[in-house]
C-alpha positions as CSV (number, residue, x, y, z in Angstrom):
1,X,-7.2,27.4,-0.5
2,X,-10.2,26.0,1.3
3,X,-11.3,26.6,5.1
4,X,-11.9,23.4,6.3
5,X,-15.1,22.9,9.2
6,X,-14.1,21.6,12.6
7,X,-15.6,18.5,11.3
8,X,-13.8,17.8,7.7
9,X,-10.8,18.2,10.3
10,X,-11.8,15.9,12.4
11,X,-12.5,13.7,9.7
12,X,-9.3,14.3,7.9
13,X,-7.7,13.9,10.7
14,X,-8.5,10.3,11.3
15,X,-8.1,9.3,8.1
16,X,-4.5,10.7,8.4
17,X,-4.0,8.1,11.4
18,X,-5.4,5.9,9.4
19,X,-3.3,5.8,6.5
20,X,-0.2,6.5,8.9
21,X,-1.4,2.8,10.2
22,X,-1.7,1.1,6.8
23,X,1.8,2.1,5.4
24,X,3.4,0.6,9.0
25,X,1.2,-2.3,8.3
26,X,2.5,-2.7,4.4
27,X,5.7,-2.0,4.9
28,X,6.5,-4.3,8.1
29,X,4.1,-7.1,6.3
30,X,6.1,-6.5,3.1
31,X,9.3,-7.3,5.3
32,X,7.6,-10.3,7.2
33,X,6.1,-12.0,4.3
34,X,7.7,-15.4,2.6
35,X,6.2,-15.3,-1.0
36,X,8.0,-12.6,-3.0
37,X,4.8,-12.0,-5.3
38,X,2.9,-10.8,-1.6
39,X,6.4,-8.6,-0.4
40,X,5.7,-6.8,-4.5
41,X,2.2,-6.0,-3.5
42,X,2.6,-5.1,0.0
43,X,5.5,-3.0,-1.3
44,X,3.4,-1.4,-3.9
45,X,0.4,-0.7,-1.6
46,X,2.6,1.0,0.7
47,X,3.7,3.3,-1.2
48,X,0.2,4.3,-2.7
49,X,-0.8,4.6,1.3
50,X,2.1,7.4,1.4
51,X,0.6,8.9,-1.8
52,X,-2.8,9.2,0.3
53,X,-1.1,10.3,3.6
54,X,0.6,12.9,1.4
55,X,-2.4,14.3,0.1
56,X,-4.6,13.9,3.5
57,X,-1.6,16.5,4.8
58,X,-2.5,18.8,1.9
59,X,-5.6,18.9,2.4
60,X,-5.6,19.6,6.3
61,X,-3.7,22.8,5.2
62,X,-6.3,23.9,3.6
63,X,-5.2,23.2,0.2
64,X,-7.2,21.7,-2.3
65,X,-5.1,19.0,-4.3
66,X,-4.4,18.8,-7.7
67,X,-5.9,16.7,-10.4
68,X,-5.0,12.8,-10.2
69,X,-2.5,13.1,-13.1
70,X,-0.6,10.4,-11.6
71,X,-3.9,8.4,-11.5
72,X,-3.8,6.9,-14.7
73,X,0.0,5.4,-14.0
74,X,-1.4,3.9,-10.3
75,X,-4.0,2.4,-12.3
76,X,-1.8,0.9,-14.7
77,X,0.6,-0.3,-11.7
78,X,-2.7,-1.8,-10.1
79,X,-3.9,-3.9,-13.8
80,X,0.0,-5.2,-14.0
81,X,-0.4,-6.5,-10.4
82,X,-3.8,-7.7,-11.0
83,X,-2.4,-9.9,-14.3
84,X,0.8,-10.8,-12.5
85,X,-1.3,-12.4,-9.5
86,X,-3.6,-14.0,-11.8
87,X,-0.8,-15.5,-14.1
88,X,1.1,-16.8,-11.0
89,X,-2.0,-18.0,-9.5
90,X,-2.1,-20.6,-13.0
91,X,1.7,-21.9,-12.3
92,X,1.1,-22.3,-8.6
93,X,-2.3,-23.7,-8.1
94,X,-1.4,-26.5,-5.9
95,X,1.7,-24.8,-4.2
96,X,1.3,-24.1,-0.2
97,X,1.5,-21.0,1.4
98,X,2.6,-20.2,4.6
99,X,-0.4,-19.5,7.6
100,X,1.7,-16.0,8.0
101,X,1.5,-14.9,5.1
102,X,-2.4,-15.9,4.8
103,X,-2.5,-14.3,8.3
104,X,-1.1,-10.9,7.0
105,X,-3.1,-10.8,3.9
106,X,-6.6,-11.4,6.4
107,X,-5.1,-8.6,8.3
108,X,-4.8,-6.3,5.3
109,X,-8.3,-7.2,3.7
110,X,-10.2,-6.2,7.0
111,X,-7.8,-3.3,7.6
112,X,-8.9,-2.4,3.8
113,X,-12.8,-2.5,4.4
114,X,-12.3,-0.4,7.6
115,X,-10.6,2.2,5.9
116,X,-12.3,2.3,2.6
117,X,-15.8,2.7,5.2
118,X,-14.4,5.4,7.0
119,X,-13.4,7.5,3.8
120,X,-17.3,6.6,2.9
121,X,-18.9,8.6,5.8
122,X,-15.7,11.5,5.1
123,X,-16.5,12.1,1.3
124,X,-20.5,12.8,2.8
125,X,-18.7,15.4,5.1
126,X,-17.2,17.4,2.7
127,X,-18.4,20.5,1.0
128,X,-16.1,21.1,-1.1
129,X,-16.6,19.4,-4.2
130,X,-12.7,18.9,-5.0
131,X,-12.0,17.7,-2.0
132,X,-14.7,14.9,-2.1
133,X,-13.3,14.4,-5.4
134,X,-10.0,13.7,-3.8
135,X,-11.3,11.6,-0.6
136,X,-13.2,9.6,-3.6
137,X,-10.3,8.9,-5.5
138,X,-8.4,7.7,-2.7
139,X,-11.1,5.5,-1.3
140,X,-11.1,4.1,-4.7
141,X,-8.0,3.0,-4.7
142,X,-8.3,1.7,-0.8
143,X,-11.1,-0.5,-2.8
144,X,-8.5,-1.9,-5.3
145,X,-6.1,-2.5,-3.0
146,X,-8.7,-4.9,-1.2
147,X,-9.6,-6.4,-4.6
148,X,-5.5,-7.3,-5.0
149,X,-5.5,-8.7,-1.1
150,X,-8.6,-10.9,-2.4
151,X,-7.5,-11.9,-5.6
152,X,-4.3,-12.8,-3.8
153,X,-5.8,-14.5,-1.3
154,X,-8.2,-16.5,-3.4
155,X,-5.6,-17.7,-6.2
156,X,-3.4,-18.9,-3.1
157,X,-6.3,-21.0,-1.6
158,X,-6.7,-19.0,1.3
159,X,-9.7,-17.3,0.6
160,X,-12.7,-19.1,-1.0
161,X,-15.9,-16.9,-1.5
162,X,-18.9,-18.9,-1.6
């Protein structure tokens, strides 16, 4: 059990309305979205944005969380996603995609970087070491989640970095 400052509450505290934000945001863009390899990611990121939520809860009770034993398997999830977007992205080069779903992906990606920032300054915040540990993981994981949007994105011709 940890005593949390008025600060790492604060902090811990937004990033709890944050990742309350994102799964609404997966979930209804997983419902909204036309290509059914973007409703499998959007899916798949919600659900790891309930994972975080769940341990941002934890943590505001004081408690410090476990080890990521489930960190391996997200991992593993986030590889097969990564392969399946770049395999599909060979077979439908020249296929169109709708503006909404490019719309929701931009959406996520920025929503990504915000989030991913804010758990940045928290992780600074925090003294104790597990609990950075934990804000680290999950900001890690924010990070792949933006890498998947992009990779997306990019193999769909809606992103093109230069």
């Amino acid at each position: 059990m940890s005593t949390l400052t008025q600060k790492e509450t604060s902090l811990l505290k937004d990033q709890q309305k944050h990742e309350k934000v994102c799964i609404q945001k997966y979930q209804t863009y997983a419902q909204q979205a036309s290509d059914p390899q973007l409703k499998q990611l959007l899916t798949t990121y919600a659900s790891q944005e309930q994972t975080h939520l769940d341990t941002i809860t934890q943590m505001l009770s004081g408690q410090v969380p476990a080890t990521f034993s489930q960190q391996g398997q997200q991992q593993q999830q986030q590889s097969t996603l990564q392969s399946s977007t770049q395999s599909s992205s060979q077979t439908q080069q020249g296929a169109t995609t709708s503006q909404s779903d490019s719309a929701l992906c931009s959406d996520m990606l920025m929503t990504e970087k915000f989030v991913s920032g804010a758990y940045d300054t928290a992780i600074f915040e925090f003294k104790d070491p597990a609990m950075r540990q934990a804000l680290n993981h999950i900001q890690k994981e924010e990070q792949e989640h933006g890498q998947g949007l992009f990779e997306y994105m990019q193999s769909k011709g809606m992103y093109s970095a230069q």
